[in-house]
C-alpha positions as a Markdown table, in Angstrom:
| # | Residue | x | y | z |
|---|---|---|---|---|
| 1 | Unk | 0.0 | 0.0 | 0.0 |
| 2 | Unk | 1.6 | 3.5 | -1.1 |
| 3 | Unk | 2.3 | 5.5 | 1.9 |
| 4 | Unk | 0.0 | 8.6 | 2.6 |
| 5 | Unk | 1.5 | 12.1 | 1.4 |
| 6 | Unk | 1.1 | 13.2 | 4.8 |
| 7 | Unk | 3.6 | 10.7 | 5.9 |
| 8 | Unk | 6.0 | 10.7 | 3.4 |
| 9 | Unk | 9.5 | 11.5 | 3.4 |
| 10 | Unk | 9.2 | 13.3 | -0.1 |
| 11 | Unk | 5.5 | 14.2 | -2.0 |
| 12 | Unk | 4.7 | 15.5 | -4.8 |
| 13 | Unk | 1.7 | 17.7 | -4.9 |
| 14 | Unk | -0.2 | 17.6 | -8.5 |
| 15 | Unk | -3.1 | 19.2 | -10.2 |
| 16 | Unk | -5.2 | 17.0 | -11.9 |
| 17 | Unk | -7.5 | 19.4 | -14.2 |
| 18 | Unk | -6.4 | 22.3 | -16.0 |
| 19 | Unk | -4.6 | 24.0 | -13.4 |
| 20 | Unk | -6.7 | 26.5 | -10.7 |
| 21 | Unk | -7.0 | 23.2 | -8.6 |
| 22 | Unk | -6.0 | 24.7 | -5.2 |
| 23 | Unk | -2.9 | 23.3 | -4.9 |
| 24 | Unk | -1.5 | 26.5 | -3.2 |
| 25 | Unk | -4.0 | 25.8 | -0.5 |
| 26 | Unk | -3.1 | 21.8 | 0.1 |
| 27 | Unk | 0.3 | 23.0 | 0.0 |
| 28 | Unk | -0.3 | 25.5 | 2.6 |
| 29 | Unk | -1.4 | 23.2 | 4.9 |
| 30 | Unk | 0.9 | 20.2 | 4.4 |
| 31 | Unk | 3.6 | 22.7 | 5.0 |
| 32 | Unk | 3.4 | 22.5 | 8.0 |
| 33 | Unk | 4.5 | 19.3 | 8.4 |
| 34 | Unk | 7.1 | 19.8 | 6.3 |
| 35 | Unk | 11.2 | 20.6 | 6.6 |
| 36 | Unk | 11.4 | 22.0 | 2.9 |
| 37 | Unk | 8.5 | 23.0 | -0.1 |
| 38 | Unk | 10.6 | 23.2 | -3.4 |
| 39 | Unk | 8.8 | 24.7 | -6.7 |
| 40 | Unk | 9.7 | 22.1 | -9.7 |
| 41 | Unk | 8.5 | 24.1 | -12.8 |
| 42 | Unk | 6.6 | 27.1 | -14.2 |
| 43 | Unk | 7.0 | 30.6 | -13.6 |
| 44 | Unk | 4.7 | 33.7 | -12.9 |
| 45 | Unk | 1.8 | 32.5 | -14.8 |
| 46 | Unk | 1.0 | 30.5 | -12.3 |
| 47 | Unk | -0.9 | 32.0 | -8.9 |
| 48 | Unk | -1.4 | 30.5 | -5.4 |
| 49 | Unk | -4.2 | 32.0 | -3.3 |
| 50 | Unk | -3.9 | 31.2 | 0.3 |
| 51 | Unk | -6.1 | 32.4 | 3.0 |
| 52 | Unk | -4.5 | 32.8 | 6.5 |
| 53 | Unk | -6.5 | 34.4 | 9.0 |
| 54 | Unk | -8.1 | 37.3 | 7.7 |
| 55 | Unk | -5.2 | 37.6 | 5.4 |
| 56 | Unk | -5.5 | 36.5 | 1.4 |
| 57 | Unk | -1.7 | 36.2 | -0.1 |
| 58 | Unk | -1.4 | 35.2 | -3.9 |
| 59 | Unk | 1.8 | 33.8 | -4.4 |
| 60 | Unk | 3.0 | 33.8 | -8.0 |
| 61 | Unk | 6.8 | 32.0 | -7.7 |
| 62 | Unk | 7.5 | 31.7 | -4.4 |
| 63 | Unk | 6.4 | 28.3 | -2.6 |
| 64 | Unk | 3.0 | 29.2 | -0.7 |
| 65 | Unk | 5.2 | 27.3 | 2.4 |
| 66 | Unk | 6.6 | 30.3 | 3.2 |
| 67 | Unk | 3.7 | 31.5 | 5.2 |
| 68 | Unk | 4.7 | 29.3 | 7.7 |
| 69 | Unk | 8.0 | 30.2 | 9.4 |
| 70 | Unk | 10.8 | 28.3 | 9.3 |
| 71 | Unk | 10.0 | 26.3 | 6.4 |
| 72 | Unk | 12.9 | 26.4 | 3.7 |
| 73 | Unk | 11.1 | 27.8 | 0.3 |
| 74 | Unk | 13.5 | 26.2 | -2.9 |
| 75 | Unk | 12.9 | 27.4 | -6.9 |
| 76 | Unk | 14.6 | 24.6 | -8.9 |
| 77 | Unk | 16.2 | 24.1 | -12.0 |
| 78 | Unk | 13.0 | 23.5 | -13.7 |
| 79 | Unk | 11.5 | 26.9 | -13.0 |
| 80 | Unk | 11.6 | 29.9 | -15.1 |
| 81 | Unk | 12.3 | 33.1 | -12.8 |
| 82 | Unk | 10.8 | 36.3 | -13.6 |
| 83 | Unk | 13.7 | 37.9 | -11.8 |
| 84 | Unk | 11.5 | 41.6 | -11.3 |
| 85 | Unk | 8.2 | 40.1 | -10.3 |
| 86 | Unk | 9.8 | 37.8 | -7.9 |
| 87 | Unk | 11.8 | 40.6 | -6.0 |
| 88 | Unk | 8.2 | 42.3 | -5.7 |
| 89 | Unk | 7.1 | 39.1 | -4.3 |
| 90 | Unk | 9.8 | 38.8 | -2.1 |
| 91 | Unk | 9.5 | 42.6 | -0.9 |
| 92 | Unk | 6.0 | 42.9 | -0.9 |
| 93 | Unk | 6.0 | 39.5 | 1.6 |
| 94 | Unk | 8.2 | 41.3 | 3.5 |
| 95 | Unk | 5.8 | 44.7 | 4.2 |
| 96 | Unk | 2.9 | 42.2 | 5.3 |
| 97 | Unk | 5.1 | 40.6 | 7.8 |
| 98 | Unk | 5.8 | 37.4 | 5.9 |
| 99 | Unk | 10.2 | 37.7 | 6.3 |
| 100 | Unk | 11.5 | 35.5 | 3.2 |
| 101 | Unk | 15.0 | 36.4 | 4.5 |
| 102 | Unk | 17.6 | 33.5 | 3.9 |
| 103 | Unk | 14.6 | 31.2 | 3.8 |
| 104 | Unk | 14.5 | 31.2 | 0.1 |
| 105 | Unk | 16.5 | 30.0 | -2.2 |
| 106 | Unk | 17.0 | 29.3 | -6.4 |
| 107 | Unk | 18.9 | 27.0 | -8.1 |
| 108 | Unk | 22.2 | 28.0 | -9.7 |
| 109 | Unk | 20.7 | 25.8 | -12.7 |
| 110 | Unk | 17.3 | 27.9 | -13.3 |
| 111 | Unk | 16.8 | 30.0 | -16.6 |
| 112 | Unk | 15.8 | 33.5 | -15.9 |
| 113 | Unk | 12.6 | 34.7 | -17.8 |
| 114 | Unk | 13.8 | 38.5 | -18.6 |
| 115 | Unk | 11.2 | 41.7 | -19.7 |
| 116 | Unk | 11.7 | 40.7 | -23.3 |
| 117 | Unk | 10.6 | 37.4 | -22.9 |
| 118 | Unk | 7.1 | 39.0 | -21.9 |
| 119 | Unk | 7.0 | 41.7 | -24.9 |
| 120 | Unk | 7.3 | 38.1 | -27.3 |
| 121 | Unk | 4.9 | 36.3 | -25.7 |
| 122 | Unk | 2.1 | 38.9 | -26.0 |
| 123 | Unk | 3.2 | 39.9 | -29.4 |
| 124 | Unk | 3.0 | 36.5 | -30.8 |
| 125 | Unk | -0.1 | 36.0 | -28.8 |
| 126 | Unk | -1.5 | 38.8 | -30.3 |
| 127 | Unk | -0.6 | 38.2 | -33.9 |
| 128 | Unk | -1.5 | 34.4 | -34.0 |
| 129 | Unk | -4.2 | 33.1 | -36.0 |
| 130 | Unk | -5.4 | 30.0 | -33.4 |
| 131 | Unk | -4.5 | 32.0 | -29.7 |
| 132 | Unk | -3.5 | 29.4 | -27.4 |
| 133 | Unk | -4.6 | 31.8 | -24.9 |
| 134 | Unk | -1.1 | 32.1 | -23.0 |
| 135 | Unk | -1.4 | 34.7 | -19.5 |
| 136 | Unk | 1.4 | 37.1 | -21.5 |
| 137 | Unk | 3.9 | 36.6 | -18.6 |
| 138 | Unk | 6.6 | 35.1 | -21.3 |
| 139 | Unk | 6.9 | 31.9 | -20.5 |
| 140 | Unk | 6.7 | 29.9 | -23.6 |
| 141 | Unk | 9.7 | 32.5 | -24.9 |
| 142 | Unk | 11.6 | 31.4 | -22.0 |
| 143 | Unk | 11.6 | 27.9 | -22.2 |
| 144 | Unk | 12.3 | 28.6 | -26.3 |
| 145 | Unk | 15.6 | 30.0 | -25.0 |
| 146 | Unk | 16.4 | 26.9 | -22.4 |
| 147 | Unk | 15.6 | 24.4 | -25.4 |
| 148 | Unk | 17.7 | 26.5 | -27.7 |
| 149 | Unk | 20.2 | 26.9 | -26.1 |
| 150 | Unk | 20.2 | 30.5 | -25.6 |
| 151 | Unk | 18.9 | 30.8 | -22.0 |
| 152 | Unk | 20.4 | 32.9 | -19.0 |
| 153 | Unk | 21.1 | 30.7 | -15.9 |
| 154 | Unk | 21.2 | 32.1 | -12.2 |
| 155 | Unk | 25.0 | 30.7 | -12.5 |
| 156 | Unk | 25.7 | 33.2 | -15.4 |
| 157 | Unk | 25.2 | 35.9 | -12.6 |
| 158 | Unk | 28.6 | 34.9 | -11.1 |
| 159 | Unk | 30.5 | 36.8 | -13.7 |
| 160 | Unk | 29.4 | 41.0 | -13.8 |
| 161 | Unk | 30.8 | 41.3 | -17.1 |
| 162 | Unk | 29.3 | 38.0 | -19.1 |
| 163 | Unk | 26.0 | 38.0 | -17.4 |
| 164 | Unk | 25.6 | 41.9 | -18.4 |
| 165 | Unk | 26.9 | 40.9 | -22.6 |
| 166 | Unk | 24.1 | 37.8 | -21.8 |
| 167 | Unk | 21.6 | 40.0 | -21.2 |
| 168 | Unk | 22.2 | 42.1 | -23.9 |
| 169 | Unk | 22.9 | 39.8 | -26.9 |
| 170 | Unk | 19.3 | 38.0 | -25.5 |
| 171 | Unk | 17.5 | 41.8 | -25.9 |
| 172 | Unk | 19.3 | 42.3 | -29.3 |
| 173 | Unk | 17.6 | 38.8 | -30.6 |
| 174 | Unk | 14.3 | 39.6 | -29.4 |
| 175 | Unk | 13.9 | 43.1 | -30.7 |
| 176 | Unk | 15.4 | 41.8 | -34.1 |
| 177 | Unk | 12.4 | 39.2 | -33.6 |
| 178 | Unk | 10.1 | 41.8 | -33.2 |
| 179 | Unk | 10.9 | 44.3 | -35.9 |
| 180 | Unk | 10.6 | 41.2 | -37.8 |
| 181 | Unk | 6.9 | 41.1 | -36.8 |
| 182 | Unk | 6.1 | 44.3 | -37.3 |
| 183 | Unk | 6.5 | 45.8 | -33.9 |
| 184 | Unk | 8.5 | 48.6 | -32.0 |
| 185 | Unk | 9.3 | 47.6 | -28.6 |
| 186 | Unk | 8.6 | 49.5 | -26.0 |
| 187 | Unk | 10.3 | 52.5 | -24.6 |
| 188 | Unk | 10.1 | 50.7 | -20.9 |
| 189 | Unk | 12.0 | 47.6 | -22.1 |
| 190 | Unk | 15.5 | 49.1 | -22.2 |
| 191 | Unk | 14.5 | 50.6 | -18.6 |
| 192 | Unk | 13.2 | 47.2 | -17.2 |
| 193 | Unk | 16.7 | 45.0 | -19.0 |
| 194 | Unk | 18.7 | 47.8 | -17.0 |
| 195 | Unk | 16.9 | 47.3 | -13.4 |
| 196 | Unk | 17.1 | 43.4 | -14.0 |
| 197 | Unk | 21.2 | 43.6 | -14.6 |
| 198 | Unk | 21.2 | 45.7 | -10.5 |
| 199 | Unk | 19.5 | 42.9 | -9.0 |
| 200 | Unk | 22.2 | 40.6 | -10.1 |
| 201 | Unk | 23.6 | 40.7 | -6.7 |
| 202 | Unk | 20.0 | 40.3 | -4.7 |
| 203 | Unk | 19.9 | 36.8 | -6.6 |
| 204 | Unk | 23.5 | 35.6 | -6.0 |
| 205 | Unk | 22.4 | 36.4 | -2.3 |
| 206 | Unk | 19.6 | 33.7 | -2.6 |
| 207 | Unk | 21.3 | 31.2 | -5.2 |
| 208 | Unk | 21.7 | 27.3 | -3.6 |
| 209 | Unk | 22.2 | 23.9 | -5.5 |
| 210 | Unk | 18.6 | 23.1 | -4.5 |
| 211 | Unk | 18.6 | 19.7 | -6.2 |
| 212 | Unk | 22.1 | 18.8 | -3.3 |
| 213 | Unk | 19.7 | 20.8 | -0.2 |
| 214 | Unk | 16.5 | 18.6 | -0.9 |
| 215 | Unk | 19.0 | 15.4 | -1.3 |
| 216 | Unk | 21.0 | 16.5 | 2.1 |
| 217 | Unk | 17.4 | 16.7 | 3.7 |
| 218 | Unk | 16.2 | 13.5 | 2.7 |
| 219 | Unk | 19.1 | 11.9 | 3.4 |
| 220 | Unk | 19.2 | 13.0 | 7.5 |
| 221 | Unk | 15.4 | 12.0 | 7.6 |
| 222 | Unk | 13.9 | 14.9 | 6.9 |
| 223 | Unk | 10.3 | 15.6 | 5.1 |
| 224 | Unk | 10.3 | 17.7 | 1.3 |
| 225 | Unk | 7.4 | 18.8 | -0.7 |
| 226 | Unk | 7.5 | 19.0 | -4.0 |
| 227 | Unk | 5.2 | 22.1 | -5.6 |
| 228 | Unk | 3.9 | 21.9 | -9.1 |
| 229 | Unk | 2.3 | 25.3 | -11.5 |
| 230 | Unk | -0.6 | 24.3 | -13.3 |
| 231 | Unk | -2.3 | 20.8 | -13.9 |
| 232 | Unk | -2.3 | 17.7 | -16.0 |
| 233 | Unk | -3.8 | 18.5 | -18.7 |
| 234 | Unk | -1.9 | 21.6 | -19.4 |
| 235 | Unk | 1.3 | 19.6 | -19.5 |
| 236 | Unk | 3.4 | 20.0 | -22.5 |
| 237 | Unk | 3.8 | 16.3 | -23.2 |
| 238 | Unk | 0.6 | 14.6 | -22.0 |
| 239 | Unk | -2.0 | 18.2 | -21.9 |
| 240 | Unk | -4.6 | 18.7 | -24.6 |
| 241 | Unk | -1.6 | 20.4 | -27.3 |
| 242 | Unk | -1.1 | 22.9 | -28.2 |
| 243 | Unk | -3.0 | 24.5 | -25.5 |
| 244 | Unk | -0.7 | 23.7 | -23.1 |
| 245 | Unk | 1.8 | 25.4 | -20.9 |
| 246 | Unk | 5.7 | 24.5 | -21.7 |
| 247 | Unk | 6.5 | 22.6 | -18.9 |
| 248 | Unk | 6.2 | 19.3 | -17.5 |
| 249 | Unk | 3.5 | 19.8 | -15.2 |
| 250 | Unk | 2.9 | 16.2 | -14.2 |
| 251 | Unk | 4.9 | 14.4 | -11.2 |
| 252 | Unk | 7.7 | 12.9 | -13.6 |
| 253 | Unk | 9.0 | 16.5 | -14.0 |
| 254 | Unk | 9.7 | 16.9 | -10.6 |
| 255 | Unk | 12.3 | 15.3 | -10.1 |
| 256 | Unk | 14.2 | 16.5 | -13.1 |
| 257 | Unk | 12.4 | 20.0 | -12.1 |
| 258 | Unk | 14.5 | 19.8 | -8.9 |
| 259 | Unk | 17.4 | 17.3 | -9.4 |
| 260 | Unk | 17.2 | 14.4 | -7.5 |
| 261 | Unk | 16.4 | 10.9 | -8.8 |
| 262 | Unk | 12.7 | 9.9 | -9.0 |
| 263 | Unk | 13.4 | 6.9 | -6.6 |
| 264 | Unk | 12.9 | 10.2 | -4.0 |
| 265 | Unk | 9.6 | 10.6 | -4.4 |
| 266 | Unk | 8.0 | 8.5 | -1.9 |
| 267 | Unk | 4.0 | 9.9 | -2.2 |
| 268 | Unk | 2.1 | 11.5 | -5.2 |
| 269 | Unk | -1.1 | 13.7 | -4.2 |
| 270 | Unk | -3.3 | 14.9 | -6.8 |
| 271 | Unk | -5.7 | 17.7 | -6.1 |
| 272 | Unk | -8.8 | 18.1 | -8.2 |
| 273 | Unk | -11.4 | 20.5 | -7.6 |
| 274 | Unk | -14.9 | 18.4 | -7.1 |
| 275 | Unk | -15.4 | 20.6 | -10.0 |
| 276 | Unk | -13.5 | 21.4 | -13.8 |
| 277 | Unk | -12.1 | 24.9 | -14.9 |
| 278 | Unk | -10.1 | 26.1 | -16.8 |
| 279 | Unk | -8.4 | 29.3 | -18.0 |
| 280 | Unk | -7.6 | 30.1 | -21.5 |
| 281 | Unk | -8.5 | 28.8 | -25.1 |
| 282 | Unk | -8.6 | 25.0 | -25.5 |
| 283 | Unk | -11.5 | 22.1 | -25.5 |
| 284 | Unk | -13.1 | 21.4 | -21.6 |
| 285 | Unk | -15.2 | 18.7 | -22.6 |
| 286 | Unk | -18.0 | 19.3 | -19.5 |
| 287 | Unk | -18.8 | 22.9 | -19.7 |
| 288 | Unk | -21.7 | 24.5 | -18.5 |
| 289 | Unk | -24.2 | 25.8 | -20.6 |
| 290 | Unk | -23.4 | 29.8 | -20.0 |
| 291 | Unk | -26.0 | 29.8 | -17.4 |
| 292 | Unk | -24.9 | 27.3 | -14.9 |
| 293 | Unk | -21.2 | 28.2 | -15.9 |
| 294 | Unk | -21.8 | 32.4 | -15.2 |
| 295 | Unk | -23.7 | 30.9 | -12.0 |
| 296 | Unk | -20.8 | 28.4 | -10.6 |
| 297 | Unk | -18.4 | 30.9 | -11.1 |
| 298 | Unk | -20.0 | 33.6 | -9.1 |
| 299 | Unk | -19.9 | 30.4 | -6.6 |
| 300 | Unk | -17.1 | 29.2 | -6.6 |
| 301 | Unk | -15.1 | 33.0 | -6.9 |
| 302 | Unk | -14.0 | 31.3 | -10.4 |
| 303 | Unk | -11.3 | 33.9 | -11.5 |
| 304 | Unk | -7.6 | 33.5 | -12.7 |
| 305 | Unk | -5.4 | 34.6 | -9.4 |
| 306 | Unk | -2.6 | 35.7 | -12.0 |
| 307 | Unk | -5.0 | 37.4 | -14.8 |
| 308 | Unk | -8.5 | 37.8 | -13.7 |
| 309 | Unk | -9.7 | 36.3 | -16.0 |
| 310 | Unk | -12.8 | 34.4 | -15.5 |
| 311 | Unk | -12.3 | 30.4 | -15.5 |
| 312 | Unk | -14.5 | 27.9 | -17.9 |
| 313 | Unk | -16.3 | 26.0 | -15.9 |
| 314 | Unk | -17.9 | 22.7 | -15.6 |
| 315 | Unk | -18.9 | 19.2 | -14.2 |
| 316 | Unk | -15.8 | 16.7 | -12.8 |
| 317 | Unk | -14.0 | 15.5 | -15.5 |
| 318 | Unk | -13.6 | 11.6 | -14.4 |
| 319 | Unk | -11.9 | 11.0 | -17.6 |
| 320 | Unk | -9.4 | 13.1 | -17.3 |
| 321 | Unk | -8.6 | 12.3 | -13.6 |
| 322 | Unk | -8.2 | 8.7 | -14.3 |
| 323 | Unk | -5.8 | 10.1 | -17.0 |
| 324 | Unk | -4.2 | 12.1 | -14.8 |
| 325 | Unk | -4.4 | 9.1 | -11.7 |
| 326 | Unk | -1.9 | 7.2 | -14.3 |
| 327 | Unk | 0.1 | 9.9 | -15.8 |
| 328 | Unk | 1.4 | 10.9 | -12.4 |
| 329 | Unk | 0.7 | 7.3 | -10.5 |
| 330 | Unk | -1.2 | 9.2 | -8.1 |
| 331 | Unk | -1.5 | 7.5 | -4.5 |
| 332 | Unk | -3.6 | 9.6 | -3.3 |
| 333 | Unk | -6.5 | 12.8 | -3.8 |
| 334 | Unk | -7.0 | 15.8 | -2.3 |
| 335 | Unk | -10.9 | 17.7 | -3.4 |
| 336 | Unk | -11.3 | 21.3 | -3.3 |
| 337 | Unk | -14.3 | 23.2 | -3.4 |
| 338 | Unk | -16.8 | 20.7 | -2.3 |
| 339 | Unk | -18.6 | 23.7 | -0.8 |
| 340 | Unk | -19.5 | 25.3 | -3.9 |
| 341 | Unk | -21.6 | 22.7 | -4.6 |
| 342 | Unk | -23.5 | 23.2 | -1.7 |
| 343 | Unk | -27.0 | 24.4 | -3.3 |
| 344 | Unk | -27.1 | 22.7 | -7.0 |
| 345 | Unk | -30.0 | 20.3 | -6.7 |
| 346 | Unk | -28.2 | 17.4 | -8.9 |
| 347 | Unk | -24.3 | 16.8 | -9.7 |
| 348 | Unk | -23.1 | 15.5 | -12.5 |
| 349 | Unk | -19.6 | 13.2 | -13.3 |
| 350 | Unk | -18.3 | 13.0 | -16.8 |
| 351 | Unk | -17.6 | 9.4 | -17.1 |
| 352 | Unk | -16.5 | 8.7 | -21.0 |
| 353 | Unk | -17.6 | 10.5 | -24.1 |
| 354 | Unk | -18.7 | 10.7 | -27.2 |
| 355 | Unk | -16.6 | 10.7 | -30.2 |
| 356 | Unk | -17.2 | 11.2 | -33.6 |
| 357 | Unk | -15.5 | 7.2 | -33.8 |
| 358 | Unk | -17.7 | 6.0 | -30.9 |
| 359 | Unk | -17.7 | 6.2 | -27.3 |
| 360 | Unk | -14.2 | 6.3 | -25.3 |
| 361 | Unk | -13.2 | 6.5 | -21.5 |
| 362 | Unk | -9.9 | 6.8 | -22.0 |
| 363 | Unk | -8.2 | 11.0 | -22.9 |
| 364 | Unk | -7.5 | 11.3 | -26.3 |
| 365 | Unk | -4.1 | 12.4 | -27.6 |
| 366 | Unk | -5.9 | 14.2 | -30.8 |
| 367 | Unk | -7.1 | 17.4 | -29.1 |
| 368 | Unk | -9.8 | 18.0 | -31.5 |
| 369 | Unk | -11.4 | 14.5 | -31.3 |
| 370 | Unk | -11.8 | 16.1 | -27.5 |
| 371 | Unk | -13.2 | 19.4 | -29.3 |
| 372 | Unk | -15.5 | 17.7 | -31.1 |
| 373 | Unk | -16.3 | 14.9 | -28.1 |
| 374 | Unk | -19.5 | 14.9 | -25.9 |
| 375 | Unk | -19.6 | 13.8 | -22.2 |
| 376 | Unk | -21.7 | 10.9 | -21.1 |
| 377 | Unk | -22.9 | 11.8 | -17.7 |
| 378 | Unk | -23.9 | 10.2 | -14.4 |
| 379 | Unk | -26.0 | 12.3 | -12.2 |
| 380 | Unk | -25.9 | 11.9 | -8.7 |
| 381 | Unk | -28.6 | 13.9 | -6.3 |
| 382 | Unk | -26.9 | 17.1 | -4.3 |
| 383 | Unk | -27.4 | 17.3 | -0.5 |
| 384 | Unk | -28.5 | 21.4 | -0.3 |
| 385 | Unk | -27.0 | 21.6 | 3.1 |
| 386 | Unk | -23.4 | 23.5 | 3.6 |
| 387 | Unk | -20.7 | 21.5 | 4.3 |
| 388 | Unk | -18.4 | 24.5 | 5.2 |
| 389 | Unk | -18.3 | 23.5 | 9.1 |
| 390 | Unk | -17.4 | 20.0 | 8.4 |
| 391 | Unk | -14.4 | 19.2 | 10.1 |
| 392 | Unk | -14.2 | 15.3 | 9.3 |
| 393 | Unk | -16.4 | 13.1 | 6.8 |
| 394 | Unk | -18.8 | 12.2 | 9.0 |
| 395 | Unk | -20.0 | 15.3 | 9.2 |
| 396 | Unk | -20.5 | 15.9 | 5.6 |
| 397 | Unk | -24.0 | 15.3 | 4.6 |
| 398 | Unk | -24.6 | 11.5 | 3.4 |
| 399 | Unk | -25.1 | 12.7 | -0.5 |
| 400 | Unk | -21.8 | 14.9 | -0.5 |
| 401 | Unk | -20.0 | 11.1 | 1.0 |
| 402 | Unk | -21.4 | 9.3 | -1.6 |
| 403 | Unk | -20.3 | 11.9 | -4.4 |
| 404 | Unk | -16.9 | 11.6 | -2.7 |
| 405 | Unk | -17.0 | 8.2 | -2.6 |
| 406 | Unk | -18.3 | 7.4 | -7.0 |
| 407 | Unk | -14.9 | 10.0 | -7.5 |
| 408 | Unk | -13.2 | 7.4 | -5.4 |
| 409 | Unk | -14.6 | 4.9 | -7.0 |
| 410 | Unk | -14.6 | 5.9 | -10.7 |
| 411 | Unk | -10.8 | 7.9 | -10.8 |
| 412 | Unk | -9.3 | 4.3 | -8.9 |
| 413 | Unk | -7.4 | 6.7 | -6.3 |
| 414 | Unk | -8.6 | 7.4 | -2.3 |
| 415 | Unk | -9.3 | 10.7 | -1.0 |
| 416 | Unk | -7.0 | 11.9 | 1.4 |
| 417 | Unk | -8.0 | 15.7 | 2.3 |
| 418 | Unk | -11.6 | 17.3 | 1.4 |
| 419 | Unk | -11.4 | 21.2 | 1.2 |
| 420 | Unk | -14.9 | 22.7 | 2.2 |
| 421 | Unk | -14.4 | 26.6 | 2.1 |
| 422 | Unk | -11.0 | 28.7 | 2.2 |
| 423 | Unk | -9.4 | 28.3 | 5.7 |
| 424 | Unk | -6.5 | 26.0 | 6.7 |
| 425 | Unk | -9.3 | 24.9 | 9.4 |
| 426 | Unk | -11.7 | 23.9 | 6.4 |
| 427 | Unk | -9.7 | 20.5 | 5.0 |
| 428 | Unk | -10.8 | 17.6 | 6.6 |
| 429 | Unk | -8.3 | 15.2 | 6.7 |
| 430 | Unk | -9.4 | 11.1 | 5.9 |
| 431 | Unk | -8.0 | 9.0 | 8.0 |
């Protein structure tokens, strides 16, 4: 029997969906018990909203374990760092009380996303004829540059004088890319290139082999967390492509993400919402009618935490969580948002669909066999009592248990934590 994330050594939390899942939030709270959080992938397109107290903190690149004190917060090699939005982070944590200090820390090995990678990204975005529907934040330009071999490391920092010529040969390319497509860059750019080359020293301050700190830590005993951006299906091998982020989202990628060897990871959580969204062009095969969708969104507070943009949403997905149950060899779930299903008189699951070849329960690989596919749906009756005082499952009324129990059933993974509102206080934990 797989051990239970909350008692490994070293677990990876997952989303299962399209990203938005909560994983900031489960993070948050397994934290706690926790030497070490360590961020495998992504960038700043990615936002963690975690309530504490009265508080709300959206965290954008830095692990949402910092809001507990004492926790070690690592970026690894697989992230891409927005090195000006990540110093407002960092500062703006600071004027709320939350001291990053020497708590953080970014792998010598990460690429750096710089202010021209964002002027590509919207550009392109802008002038393609199928929008993937990318945030802008310039991550798909940055991970161009790691692939190409034309990326900036946190290591290249070491040297004044190279990282500066770097820098600039990388701003040359782009705006030669740019005039190319018919567009003057921005007066600011120059500006923002400059203010990234001064905080050269504030990230050799923070720079660590993070792939040797989570090894040392495992090796005396101690407990890691591995955070993911996004979900499943927005991963750039096994997502619905091309609308995909361009990363590997999934669990595999964390251990290349951080640098240690997957026989690490001891515990794989996957957090789904009891719910689907999702952000940005692409199929999402259970959507709402707009009705129910404008309804369940005012609900559920359905809104990108990095855009504001509002989310897609619709019925579970079961389909694509069993996908995702396999893809990641999940060995356990955590549901978010139970409570926003509080007053609907019926809930459906997606269980397989229809396809323009027949009916299928596994994910297709062709994205637009899933544009074109249909759900089949099981409808299960709601319980129209609110579950946000539940503090184990018992309390939950019998019709949310058995909902919780046909996800069980039908994804082939056991529920480990149930999120019924926004508070750390409001996961119940399954025994």
């Amino acid at each position: 029997m797989p051990q239970r994330s909350r008692d490994a050594g070293c677990v990876v939390v997952v989303g299962c969906q399209w990203g938005d899942e909560g994983k900031g939030k489960i993070v948050d709270v397994l934290a706690e018990s926790v030497d070490a959080i360590a961020r495998y992938q992504g960038g700043a397109n990615a936002g963690h909203t975690v309530h504490v107290g009265e508080q709300e903190f959206v965290l954008h690149q830095i692990p949402s374990g910092i809001l507990h004190p004492g926790k070690r917060c690592l970026l690894g090699n697989g992230v891409v760092l927005d090195l000006v939005q990540f110093f407002e982070e960092f500062d703006a944590l600071a004027t709320r009380g939350v001291e990053p200090g020497d708590r953080v820390g970014v792998s010598w090995r990460a690429h750096l996303l710089l202010p021209y990678h964002r002027v590509l990204d919207r550009v392109a975005e802008d002038q393609a004829r199928d929008k993937i529907g990318t945030t802008g934040r310039g991550i798909g330009p940055a991970y161009e540059d790691k692939v190409g071999r034309r990326g900036i490391r946190v290591a290249d920092a070491k040297d004044p004088e190279r990282f500066t010529d770097l820098v600039q040969d990388g701003a040359r390319r782009a705006k030669t890319r740019l005039e190319a497509m018919g567009f003057e860059h921005e007066s600011t750019l120059d500006d923002e290139i400059r203010r990234c080359l001064e905080l050269r020293g504030r990230l050799l301050e923070i720079a660590t082999d993070a792939g040797g700190e989570v090894d040392d830590l495992l090796s005396s005993g101690r407990r890691v967390l591995f955070e993911g951006a996004q979900g499943t299906a927005l991963d750039l091998d096994h997502g619905t492509y091309p609308y995909v982020t361009s990363s590997n989202t999934t669990a595999a990628g964390a251990a290349i993400g951080i640098g240690v060897g997957p026989t690490r990871i001891e515990s794989v959580l996957g957090v789904v919402k009891a719910y689907t969204t999702r952000v940005g062009n692409g199929p999402l095969p259970t959507e709402f009618s707009p009705e129910m969708d404008a309804h369940v969104r005012e609900l559920g507070g359905e809104f990108g935490a990095t855009t504001g943009r509002p989310r897609r949403c619709g019925w579970f997905d079961a389909v694509l969580a069993r996908y995702a149950a396999r893809v990641n060899g999940l060995t356990g779930l955590a549901v978010t948002k139970l409570d926003v299903l509080d007053t609907l008189p019926e809930i459906c699951i997606g269980t397989s669909y229809r396809m323009p070849d027949g009916e299928a329960s596994d994910f297709p690989a062709d994205t637009q066999n899933l544009v074109e596919a249909r759900p089949v749906f099981e409808t299960l009756p709601g319980w129209n009592t609110s579950t946000s005082e539940a503090r184990c499952l018992d309390d939950l009324p019998t019709n949310a248990r058995r909902y919780l129990e046909r996800i069980e059933e039908i994804v082939g993974a056991s529920i480990e934590m149930v999120s019924v509102g926004t508070r750390r206080k409001q996961v119940i934990h399954v025994a």
